[in-house]
N, C-alpha and C positions, 0 to 999 in steps of 0.2 A: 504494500500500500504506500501511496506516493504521504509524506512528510507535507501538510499545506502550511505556506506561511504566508503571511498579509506581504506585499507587492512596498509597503513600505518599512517590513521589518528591519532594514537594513541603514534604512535612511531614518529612522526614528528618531535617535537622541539630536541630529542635524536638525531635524523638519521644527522639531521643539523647540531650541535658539532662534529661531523665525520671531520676529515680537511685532511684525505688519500684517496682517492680514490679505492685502495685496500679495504679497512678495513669498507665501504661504501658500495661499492660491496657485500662484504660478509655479511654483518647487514643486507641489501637487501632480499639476497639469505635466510638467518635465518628467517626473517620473511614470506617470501612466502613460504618457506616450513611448517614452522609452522599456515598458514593461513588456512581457509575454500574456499579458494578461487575457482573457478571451473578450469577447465585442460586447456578450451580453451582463458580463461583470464591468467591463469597463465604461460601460452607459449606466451603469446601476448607481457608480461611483461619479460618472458628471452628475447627474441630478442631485445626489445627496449634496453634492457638493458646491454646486450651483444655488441651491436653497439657503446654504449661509458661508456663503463666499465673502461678507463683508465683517463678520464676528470672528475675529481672531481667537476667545474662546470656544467657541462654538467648531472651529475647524480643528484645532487641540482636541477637541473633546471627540470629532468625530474619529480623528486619528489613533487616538487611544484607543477607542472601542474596537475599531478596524483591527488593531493587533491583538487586543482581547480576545476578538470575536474565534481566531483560528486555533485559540488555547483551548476554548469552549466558557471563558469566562466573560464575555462584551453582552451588551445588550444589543446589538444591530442583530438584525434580522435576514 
């Protein structure tokens, strides 16, 4: 069985020193472009992301759960 890890496990503790909102966004949008990620994960993750793309907490918070989520400990669904 393949190992799944969130698309920003890697880029974590980086994405977290982000303190723009903007400039979080866009490190976001760099990475999923640059991901393996599939088309229907990767439109799942524009919209979430696109919903609060101006709330610097709010993108933290989703990014947390994103990593969570693969542990089996996130609230995202």
């Amino acid at each position: 069985m393949k190992d799944l890890t969130s698309i920003f496990y890697k880029h974590y503790n980086d994405l977290m020193q982000i303190t723009d909102a903007q400039a979080l966004e866009t490190e976001i949008f760099r990475i999923l472009n640059d991901s393996k990620i599939n088309e229907v994960d990767r439109k799942k993750v524009l919209r979430s992301i696109m919903g609060i793309s101006n709330n610097l907490g709010k993108l933290q918070y989703y990014l947390t759960n994103s990593m969570l989520k693969y542990q089996g400990l996130g609230t995202l669904k």
